[in-house]
N, C-alpha and C positions, 0 to 999 in steps of 0.2 A: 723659641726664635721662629718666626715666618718668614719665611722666603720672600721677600720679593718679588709682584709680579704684579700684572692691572691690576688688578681687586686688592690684593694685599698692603701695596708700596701705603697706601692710606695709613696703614698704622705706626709709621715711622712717627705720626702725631704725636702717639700718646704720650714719646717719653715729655715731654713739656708739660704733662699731667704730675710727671713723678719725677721734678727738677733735683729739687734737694735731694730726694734719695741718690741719684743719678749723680749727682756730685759727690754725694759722701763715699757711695760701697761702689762706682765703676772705675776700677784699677786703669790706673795711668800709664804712655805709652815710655817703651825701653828710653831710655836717653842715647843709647847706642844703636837703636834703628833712625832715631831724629837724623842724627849726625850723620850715616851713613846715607841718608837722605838729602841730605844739603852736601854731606860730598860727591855724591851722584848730579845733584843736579849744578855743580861748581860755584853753586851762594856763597853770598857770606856780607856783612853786617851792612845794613844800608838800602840792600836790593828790595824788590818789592816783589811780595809771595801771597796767593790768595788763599785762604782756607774753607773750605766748602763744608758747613754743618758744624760748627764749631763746638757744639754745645755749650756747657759748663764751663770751656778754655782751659781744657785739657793740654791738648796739641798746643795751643795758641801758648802760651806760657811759656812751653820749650823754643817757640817759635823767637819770642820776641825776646826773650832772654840771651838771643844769640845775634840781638842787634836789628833782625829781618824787620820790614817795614809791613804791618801786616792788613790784609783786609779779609776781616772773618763774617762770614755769613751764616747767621740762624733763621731758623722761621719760627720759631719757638720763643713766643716773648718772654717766659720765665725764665727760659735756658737761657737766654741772650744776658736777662738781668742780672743773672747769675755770674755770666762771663766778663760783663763789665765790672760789678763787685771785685769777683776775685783778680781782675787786671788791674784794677785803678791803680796809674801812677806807675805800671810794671815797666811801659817802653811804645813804642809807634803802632798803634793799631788804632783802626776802624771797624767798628762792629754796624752790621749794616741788616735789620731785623727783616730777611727775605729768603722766600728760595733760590737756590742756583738757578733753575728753571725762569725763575721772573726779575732774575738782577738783572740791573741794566749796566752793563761793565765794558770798558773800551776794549778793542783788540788791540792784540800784542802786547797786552799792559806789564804783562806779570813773569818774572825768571821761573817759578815755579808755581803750581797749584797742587794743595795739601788737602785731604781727607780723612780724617778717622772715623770709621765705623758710621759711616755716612753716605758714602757717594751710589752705596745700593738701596739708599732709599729716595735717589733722584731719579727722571723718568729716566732712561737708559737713550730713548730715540732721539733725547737730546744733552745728554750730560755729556758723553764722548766729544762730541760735536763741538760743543760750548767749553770745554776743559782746552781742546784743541786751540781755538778762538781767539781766547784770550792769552793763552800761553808766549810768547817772544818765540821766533825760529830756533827749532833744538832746543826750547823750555822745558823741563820735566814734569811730568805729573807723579807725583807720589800719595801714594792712597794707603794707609797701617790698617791693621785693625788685630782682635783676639781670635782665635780658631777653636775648635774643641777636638783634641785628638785620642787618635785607639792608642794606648798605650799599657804595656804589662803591668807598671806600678800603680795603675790606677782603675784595671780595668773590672776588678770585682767588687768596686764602691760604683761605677757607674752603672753597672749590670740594672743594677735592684733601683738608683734614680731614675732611670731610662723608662724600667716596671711599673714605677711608680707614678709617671707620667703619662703612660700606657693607660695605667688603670683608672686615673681622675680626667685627665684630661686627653683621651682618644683620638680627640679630633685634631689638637696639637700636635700629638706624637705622631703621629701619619704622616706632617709635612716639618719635621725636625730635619736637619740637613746630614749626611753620611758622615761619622769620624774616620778618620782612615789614620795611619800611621803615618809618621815623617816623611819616611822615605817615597812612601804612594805618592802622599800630598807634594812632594817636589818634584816626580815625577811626572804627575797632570801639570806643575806647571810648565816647564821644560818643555812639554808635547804643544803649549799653547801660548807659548813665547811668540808665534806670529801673531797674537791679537791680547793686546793685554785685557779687553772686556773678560773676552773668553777666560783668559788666565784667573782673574780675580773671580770670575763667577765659580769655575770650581773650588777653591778657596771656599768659598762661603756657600756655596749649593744656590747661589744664586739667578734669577732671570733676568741678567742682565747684558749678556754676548750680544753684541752684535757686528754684524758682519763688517760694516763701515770701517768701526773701528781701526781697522789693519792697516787701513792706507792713510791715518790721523798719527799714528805713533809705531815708535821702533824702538831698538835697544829694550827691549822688557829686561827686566832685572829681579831677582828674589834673593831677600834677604832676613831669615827666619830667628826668633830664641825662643825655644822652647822651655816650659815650667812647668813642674808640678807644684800644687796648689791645695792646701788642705783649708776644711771648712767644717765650723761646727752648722747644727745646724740653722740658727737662726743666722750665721753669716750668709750661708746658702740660702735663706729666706729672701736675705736682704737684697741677694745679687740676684736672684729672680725677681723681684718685684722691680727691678729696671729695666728688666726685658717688654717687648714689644707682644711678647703674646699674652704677656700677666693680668693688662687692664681689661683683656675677656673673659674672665674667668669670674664666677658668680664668687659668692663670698664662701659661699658652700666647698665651694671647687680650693680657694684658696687656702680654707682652712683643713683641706681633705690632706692635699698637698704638703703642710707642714707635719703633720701629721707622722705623713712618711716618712719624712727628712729626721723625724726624729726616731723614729723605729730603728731607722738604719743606722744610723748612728748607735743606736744603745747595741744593737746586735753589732757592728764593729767595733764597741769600745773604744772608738777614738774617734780625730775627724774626719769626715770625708773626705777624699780623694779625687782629683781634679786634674786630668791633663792639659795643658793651651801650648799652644804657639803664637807668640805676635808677630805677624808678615808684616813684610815691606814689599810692595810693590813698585818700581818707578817704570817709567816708560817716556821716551824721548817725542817732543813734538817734531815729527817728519818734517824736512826741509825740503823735501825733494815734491814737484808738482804743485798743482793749486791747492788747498786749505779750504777751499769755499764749500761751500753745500753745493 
């Protein structure tokens, strides 16, 4: 996983490189954080909600199944192809093949704006801003995504992946983001409930806080389910090769990698072990003052 940051945010490209995979092996979001999402933000069947990076139409699915009028936004024209495929005929949406960054979208349009595992790979000096924008006064923004956490039931299969990524790929594992336990991670968010930038960036070890943000939104909210997750290892191949740091990696690198995955595994005699959390973040569009830049 790379961070996000100037130089980096570039590789949010790749997964458009590895659609299909990306559709087949990246697990889909709770049905019970959607919902707590749309009753956070008081929707409900008809309204119109924007979705930011929609890929494959993951999100979008839940979305539209629950009546939302939907306008989803890709840059990635495989992913997008992808998402009209598996939509056709599902219910009201608009797929519109762009970045958030360069969509042209009215203000006030939208009761809410939705992101999965996306909106840290928009430039930050302007997605706050532009999420704000277009939101209705008191609109929510809801942003999900996966986490990876320190946990005892899983923490001596992640030891030796961790090592393992250390040892093929060094230069990855130096900017891999911190796992911390539940209770850490809802602690950081809690401390950073005045800016939901800030709150989501530690969530994900992200470069994306910025200051602005605090006087664009309020009411932050979190809303967590945590899983353990077992994997043999070419499941764990599969879910790595939709990650953002995998299309760097020489063939050398990739096949060093599996390698490992399969060592460990025979030395555990079973699958590997996987902690996640999937957040919900929402945050209210402030009413209060000007909205403008």
């Amino acid at each position: 996983m790379t961070r996000p940051g100037s130089t980096a945010r570039r590789y949010g490209k790749t997964f458009d490189l590895v659609a299909a995979e990306y559709d087949r092996h990246r697990p889909t979001y709770p049905d019970e954080l959607v919902a707590q999402a749309c009753q956070v933000a008081g929707i409900e069947s008809g309204d119109e909600v924007l979705e930011v990076g929609c890929g494959s139409g993951q999100l979008t699915r839940d979305l539209v199944a629950r009546g939302l009028h939907v306008t989803a936004l890709e840059p990635g024209k495989s992913l997008i192809a992808l998402a009209r495929q598996n939509l056709e005929g599902a219910g009201a949406v608009e797929f519109v093949n762009t970045r958030f960054e360069d969509a042209s979208l009215p203000r006030e349009q939208f009761q809410a704006v939705f992101s999965a595992s996306a909106f840290h790979w928009v430039d930050p000096k302007v997605s706050w801003q532009k999420a704000a924008d277009v939101l209705v006064p008191g609109g929510t923004l809801a942003l999900v995504s996966y986490f990876g956490l320190e946990d005892q039931h899983s923490k001596r299969d992640q030891e030796p992946v961790f090592a393992a990524l250390r040892k093929v790929a060094p230069d990855i594992a130096a900017n891999w983001p911190a796992y911390r336990d539940l209770d850490t991670t809802l602690a950081g968010v809690e401390q950073r409930r005045g800016n939901v930038s800030q709150a989501w960036a530690w969530l994900g070890g992200y470069d994306i806080g910025q200051d602005y943000a605090s006087r664009l939104f309020g009411d932050v909210q979190v809303a967590v389910m945590p899983k353990l997750i077992e994997h043999t290892p070419d499941e764990l191949n599969a879910v790595v090769g939709t990650l953002s740091f995998y299309v760097r990696l020489s063939r050398a690198r990739r096949h060093a990698l599996e390698r490992e995955y399969q060592a460990i595994y025979e030395r555990l005699g079973r699958p590997i072990r996987a902690a996640t959390v999937a957040a919900l973040v929402t945050a209210r569009r402030s009413t209060e003052g000007d909205n403008q830049r």
